[in-house]
C-alpha positions as CSV (number, residue, x, y, z in Angstrom):
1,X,125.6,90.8,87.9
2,X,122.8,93.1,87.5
3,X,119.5,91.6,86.4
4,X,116.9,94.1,87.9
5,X,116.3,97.6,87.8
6,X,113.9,98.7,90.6
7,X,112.5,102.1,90.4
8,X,111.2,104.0,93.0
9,X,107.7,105.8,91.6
10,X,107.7,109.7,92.9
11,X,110.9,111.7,92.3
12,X,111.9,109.0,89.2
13,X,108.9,108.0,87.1
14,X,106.9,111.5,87.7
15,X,107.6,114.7,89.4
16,X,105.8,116.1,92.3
17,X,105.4,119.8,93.6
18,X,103.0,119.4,97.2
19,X,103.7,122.9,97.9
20,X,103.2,124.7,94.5
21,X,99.8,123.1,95.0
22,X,98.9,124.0,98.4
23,X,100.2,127.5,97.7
24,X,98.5,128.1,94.7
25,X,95.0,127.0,97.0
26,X,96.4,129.5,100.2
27,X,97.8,132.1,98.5
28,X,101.5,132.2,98.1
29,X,104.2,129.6,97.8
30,X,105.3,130.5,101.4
31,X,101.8,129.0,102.6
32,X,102.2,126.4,100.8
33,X,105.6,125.7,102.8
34,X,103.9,126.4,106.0
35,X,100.6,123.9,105.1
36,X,103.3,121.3,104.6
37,X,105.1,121.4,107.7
38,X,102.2,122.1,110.0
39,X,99.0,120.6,108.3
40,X,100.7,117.9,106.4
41,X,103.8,117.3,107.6
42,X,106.0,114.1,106.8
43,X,105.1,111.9,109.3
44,X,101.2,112.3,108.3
45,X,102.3,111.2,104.7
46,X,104.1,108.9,105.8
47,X,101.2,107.2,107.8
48,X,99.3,107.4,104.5
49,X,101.6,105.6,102.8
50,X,102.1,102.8,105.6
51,X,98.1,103.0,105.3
52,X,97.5,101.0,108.6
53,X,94.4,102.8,108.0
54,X,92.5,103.9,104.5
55,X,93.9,107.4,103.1
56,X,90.8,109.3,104.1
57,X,91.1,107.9,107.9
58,X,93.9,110.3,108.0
59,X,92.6,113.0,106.1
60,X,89.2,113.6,108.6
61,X,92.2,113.1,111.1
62,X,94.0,116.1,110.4
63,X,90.6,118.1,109.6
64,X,89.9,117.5,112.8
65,X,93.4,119.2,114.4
66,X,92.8,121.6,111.9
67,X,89.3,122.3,111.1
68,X,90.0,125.7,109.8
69,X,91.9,123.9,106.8
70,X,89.1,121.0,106.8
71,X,88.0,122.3,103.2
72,X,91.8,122.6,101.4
73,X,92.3,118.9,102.6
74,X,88.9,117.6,101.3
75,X,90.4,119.7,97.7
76,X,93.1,117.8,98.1
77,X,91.7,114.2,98.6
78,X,89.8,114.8,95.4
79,X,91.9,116.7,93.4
80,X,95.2,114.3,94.5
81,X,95.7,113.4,90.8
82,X,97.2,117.5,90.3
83,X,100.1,117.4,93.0
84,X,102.0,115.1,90.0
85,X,102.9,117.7,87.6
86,X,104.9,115.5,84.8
87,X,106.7,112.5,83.7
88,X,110.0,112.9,84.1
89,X,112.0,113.8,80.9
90,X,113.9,110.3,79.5
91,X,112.5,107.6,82.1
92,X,110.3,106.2,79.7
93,X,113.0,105.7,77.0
94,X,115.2,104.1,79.7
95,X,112.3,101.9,80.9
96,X,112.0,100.7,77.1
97,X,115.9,100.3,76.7
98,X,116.4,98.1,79.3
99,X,113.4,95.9,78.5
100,X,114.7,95.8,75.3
101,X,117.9,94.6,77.0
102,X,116.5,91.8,78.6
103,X,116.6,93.7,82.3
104,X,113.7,92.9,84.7
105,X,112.3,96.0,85.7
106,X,110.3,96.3,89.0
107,X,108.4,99.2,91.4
108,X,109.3,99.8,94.6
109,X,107.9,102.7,96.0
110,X,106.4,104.5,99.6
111,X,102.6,104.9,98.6
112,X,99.2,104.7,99.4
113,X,96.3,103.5,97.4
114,X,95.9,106.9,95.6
115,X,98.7,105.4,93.5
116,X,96.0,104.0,91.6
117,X,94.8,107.1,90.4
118,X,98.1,108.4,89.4
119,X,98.7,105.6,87.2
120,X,95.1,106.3,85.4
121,X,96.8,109.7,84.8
122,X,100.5,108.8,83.5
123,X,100.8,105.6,81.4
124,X,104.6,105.6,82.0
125,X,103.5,103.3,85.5
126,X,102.2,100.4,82.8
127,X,106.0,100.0,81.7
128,X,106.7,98.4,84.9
129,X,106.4,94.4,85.1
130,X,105.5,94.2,88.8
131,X,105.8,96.0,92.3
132,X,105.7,96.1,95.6
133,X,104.5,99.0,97.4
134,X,104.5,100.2,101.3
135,X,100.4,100.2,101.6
136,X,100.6,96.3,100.8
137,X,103.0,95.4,103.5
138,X,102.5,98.3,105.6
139,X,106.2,98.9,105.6
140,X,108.1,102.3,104.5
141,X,111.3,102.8,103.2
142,X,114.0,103.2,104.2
143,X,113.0,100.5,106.7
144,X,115.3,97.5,105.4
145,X,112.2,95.4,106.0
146,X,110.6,96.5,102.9
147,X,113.6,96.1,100.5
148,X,113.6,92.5,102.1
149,X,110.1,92.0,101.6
150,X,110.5,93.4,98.0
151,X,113.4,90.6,97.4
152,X,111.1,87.4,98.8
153,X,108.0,88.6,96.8
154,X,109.8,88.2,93.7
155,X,112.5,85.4,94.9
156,X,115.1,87.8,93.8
157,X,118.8,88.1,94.7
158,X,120.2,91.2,96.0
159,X,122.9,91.5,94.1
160,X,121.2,91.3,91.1
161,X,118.9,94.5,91.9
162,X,120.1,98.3,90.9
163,X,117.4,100.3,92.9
164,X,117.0,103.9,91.6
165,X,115.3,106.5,94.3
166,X,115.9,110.3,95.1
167,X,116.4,109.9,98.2
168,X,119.7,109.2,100.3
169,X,118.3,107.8,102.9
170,X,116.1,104.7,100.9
171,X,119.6,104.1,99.0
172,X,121.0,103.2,102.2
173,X,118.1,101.6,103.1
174,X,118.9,99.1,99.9
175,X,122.1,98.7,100.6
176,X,121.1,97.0,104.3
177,X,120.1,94.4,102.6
178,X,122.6,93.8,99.7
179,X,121.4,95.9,96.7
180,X,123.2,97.9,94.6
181,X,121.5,101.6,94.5
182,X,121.7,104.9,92.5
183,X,120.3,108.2,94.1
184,X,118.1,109.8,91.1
185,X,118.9,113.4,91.0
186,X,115.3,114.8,90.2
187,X,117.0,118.4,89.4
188,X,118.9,116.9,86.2
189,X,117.4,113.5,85.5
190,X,119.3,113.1,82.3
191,X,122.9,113.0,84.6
192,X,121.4,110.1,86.4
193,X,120.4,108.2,83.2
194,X,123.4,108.4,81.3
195,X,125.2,107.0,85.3
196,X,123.0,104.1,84.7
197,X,123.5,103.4,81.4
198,X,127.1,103.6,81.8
199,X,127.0,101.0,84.8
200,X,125.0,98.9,82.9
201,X,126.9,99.4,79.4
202,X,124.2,100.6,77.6
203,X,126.2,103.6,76.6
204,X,128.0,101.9,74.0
């Protein structure tokens, strides 16, 4: 029986547009692309978000391979607050409903310690009771470590979590370890609410 609804943070509680920002400082949303893949690309955000190191380590790290970009990574270090364009339509309603419900509902997310700045910014992050995220254990999803982690933190049973996430891959990554997961279609958020409320019977 589910008793936990565990949300991942970017892609379901707010929306994100990295290269609508970097184009917008280069030029055209085509650089922005090409930043992203070359000056940024996922395995340095993903580092961030293992933070085996602080987030700035690996910013100087990439001025360095890049020094002609050194300035448009030191905007975005200080201006990391603007890549996070909104709250996504109907997750804070469905936060409150299952509350209200008597569901537990938990944070598990890939993030560094800019997180904390993003919450200052969107209020929808205070709705969650607790969380686990990859900077404090220094383990990334879909690594079915962290999920694992996640469940002894909390001294939860799998098979009582629902984890919501956009991506395919950290679904499966849930599923490693026993928990029931639903990929969060960030397109049309409102199909993905009305799937959960219909699992959980809140539809009625």
């Amino acid at each position: 029986m589910i008793e936990n609804i565990v949300f991942d943070y970017g892609g379901v509680l707010v929306q994100y547009d990295f290269v609508a920002f970097f184009g917008k400082l280069l030029g055209s949303r085509e650089r922005g692309q090409w930043f992203m893949d070359h000056v940024l690309p996922e395995e340095v955000g993903a580092a961030m978000d293992r933070e085996l190191h602080p987030f700035d380590y690996y910013i100087r790290q990439q001025q360095e391979r890049w020094p002609e970009y050194a300035d448009t990574l030191s905007y975005f270090a200080g201006h990391y607050t603007d890549v996070f364009t909104v709250e996504t339509p109907g997750i804070r309603d469905l936060i409150q409903l299952l509350k209200d419900r008597g569901f537990h509902v938990y944070g598990l997310s890939n993030w560094s310690s800019k997180l904390s700045e993003v919450k200052e910014k969107y209020s929808v992050f205070g709705l969650i009771s607790d969380e686990l995220v990859s900077k404090d254990v220094h383990l990334l999803k879909p690594d079915p470590a962290i999920y694992q982690a996640f469940l002894d933190k909390f001294h939860l049973k799998a098979d009582t979590c629902l984890f919501l996430d956009d991506k395919k891959e950290n679904i499966e990554g849930c599923r490693q370890v026993g928990m029931q997961g639903i990929r969060f279609d960030r397109e049309h958020p409102e199909k993905t609410i009305c799937e959960i409320k219909k699992l959980l019977g809140l539809d009625e």
